[in-house]
FILOVEX-794354 format. One record per residue (C-alpha): residue in three letters; x, y, z. Coordinates in steps of 0.1 Angstrom, whole numbers, plus 5000, padded with zeros to 4 digits. Example, Ala and Ser with C-alpha at 12.3 -4.5 7.8 and 13.67 -1.06 7.14 Angstrom:
2
Ala512349555078;Ser513749895071;
END
This chain:
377
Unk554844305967;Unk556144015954;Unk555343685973;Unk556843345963;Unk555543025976;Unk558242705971;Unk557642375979;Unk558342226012;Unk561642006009;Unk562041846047;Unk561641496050;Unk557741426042;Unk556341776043;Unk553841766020;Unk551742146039;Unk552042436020;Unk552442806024;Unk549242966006;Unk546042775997;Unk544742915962;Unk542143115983;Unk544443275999;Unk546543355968;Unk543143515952;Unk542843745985;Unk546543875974;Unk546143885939;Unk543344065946;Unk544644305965;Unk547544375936;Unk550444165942;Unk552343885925;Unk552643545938;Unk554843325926;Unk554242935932;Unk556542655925;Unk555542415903;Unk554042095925;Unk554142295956;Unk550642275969;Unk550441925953;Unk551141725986;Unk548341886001;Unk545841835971;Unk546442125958;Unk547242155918;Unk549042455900;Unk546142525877;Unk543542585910;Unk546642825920;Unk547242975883;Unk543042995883;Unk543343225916;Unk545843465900;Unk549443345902;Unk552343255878;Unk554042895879;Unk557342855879;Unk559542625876;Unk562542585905;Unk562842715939;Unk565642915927;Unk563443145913;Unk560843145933;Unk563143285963;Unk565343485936;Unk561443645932;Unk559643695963;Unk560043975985;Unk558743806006;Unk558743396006;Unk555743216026;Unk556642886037;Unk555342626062;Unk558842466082;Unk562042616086;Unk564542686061;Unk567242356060;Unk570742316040;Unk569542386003;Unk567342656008;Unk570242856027;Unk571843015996;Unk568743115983;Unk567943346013;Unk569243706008;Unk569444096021;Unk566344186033;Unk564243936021;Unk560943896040;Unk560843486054;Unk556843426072;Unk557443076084;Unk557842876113;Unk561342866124;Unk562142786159;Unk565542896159;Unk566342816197;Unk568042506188;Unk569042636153;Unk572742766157;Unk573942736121;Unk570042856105;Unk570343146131;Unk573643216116;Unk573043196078;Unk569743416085;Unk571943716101;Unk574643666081;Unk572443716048;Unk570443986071;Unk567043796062;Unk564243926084;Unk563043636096;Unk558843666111;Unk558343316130;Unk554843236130;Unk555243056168;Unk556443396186;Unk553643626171;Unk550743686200;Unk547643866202;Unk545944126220;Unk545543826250;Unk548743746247;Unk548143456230;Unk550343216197;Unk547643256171;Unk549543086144;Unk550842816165;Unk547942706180;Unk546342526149;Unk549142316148;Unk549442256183;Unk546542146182;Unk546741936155;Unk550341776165;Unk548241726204;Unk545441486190;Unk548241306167;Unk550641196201;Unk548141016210;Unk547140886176;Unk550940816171;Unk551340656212;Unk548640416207;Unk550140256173;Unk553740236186;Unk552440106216;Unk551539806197;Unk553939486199;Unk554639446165;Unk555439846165;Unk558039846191;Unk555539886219;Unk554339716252;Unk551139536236;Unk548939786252;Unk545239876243;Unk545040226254;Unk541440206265;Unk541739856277;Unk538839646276;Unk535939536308;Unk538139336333;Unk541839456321;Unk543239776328;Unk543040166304;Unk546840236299;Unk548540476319;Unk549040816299;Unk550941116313;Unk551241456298;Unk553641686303;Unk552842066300;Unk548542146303;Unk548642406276;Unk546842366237;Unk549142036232;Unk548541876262;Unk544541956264;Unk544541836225;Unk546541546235;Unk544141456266;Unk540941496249;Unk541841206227;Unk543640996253;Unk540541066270;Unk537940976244;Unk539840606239;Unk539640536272;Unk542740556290;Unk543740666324;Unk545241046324;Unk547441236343;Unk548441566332;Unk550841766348;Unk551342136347;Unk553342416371;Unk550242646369;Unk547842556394;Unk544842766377;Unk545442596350;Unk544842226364;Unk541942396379;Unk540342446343;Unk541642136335;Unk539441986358;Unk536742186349;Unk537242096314;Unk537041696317;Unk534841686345;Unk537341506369;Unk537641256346;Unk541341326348;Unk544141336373;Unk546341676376;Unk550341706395;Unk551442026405;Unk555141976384;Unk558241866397;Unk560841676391;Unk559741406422;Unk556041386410;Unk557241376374;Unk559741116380;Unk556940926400;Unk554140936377;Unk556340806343;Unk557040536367;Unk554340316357;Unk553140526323;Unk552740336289;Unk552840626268;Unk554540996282;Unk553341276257;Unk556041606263;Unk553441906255;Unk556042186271;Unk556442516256;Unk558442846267;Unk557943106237;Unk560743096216;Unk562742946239;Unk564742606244;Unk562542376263;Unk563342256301;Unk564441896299;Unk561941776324;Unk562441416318;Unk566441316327;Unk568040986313;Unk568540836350;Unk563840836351;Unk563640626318;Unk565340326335;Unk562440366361;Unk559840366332;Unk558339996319;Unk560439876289;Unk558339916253;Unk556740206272;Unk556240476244;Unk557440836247;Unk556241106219;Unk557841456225;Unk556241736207;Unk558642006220;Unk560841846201;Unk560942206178;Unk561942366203;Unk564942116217;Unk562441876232;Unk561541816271;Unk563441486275;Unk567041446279;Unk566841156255;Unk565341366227;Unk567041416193;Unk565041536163;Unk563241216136;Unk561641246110;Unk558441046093;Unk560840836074;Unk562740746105;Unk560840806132;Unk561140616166;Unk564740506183;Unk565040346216;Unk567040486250;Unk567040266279;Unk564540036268;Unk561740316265;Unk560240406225;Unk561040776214;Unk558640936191;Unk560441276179;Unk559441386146;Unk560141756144;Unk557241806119;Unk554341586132;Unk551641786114;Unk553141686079;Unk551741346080;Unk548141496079;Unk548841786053;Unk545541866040;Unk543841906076;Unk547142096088;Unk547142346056;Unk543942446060;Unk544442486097;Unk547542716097;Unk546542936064;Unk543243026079;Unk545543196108;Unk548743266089;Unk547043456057;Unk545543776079;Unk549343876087;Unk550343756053;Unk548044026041;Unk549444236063;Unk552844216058;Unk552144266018;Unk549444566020;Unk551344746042;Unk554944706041;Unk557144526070;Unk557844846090;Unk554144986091;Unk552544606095;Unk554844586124;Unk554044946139;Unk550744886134;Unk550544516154;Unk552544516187;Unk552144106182;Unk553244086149;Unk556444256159;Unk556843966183;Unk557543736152;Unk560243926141;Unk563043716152;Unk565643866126;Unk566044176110;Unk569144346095;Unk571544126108;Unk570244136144;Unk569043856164;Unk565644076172;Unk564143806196;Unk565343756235;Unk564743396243;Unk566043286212;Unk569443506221;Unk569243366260;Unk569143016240;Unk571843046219;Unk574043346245;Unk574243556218;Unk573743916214;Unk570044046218;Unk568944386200;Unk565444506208;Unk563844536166;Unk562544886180;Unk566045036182;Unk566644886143;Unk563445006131;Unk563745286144;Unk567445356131;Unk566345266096;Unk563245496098;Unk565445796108;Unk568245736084;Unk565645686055;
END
């Protein structure tokens, strides 16, 4: 197979698709990869360590998708890249189509088949490949909360941890899942006071198993959401349906109840984002203000630490990558029950539910297309 690897173009994404080691494990197993020139750059990464692990340089983007079989990326495809995509071309990427009417368009219209790294599971019915970065973009909201929570950021002028005699900050994180236990782990560790909220009471039970009662845990709602922001200095939204549009937990009407310079950091923001007040930033622009309260809402916080975050999602992503290649899309997909879960597009279908229920278009189950093709082949 042939597997291009372009270079990240959203507004400071500097991750990359393949490290070289993983470019040596699918040279090695006898396939071309194709790497555009500077792409791993961002993330240390020069073309000769990838030309030294077995693949070819070249020079535009353009190629490199008019190449691959199948293209490996990082974010989502945006505006340029569209034309590039075409007839079943394999895309292995994150793309969180939910909120992504005209990307969901252009990728059935040009019948890409579209494998999103956040809807593949496991055999526990777990996100494999978005878990690094979950956890990654969990221990940056705090990171991020307590510098905009400083004055001459746009904040309140609050220590996180306090110091002896004046008070921790208040955090409060919504959803108790990878992001938020990320997210309260470092919250934690700088000394603030906690509160994370969650509508799965087993889970707040190993939540306070896992930090030793050293946090507070709500059963969600909208009353006890409403009344712990109330008096928070930094509101981290960690909420995540599959695929899906996230629930706006946190309406326009609670921010006027929340402290003015008070900091809000939405990581669902992929996925639509959890507050009413949400719209997508990026790392050049980050922050706006509603109603006196700080947004944080960059869609792609895990580009601001590249060379952690490559590392993190290739050592998940490269296993399916591998899989995809060796064995062909139909038999990688027969084979792996979960890695038919990424398949969010295939021959002009939209192949994933929640992202149809989003969107109220038409949902066609990829067995019945696979299928189909098998039996016509």
């Amino acid at each position: 197979m042939k597997i291009g690897l372009p270079k990240e173009i959203k507004d400071n994404e500097y991750r990359v698709g393949l490290v070289p080691a993983g470019v040596r494990a699918l040279t090695d197993a006898g396939h071309e990869v194709f790497v555009e020139r500077h792409a791993g750059q961002g993330s240390g990464f020069e073309d000769e360590a990838f030309v030294a692990a077995g693949a070819k340089i070249l020079e535009s983007a353009d190629d490199i998708w008019a190449e691959g079989d199948m293209v490996v990326k990082v974010k989502e495809p945006i505006a340029p890249e569209y034309p590039r995509m075409r007839d079943g071309q394999v895309l292995f990427t994150y793309l969180h189509l939910a909120p992504e009417f005209e990307l969901t368009r252009q990728m059935l219209e040009r019948k890409v088949t579209g494998v999103a790294y956040e809807t593949i599971t496991d055999r526990q019915g777990r996100l494999p490949l978005l878990t690094p970065m979950s956890e990654v973009a969990g221990r940056m909201s705090v990171q991020v909360g307590a510098t905009y929570l400083e004055k001459m950021n746009g904040g309140r002028g609050i220590l996180l941890g306090g110091v002896p005699g004046v008070p921790a900050a208040d955090v409060v994180i919504i959803g108790g899942g990878v992001v938020g236990t990320e997210a309260a782990k470092m919250a934690v560790g700088l000394g603030a006071h906690v509160t994370i909220i969650d509508k799965n009471l087993d889970r707040l039970r190993e939540l306070d198993d896992i930090f030793l009662s050293k946090i507070q845990t709500l059963a969600s709602s909208r009353y006890q959401i409403h009344e712990a922001i109330s008096h928070a200095d930094l509101v981290i939204g960690a909420v995540l349906i599959p695929g899906a549009s996230a629930p706006k937990l946190i309406t326009r009407d609670m921010l006027k109840d929340i402290p003015n310079g008070a900091v809000l950091v939405d990581v669902a923001v992929d996925q639509g984002g959890c507050f009413e007040t949400t719209r997508a930033t990026t790392h050049s622009n980050p922050t706006y203000y509603e109603e006196g309260v700080l947004h944080y809402c960059v869609a792609n916080m895990p580009g601001a630490v590249p060379r952690t975050s490559t590392f993190a999602l290739t050592n998940a992503t490269l296993p399916y990558a591998l899989a995809l290649a060796n064995k062909g899309f139909e038999k990688a997909i027969a084979d792996d029950p979960g890695l038919a879960e990424g398949v969010n597009t295939y021959a002009g279908k939209l192949t994933y539910e929640a992202v149809a229920t989003s969107q109220e278009l038409e949902y066609t189950p990829l067995s019945s297309l696979v299928g189909d093709a098998a039996a016509s082949a």
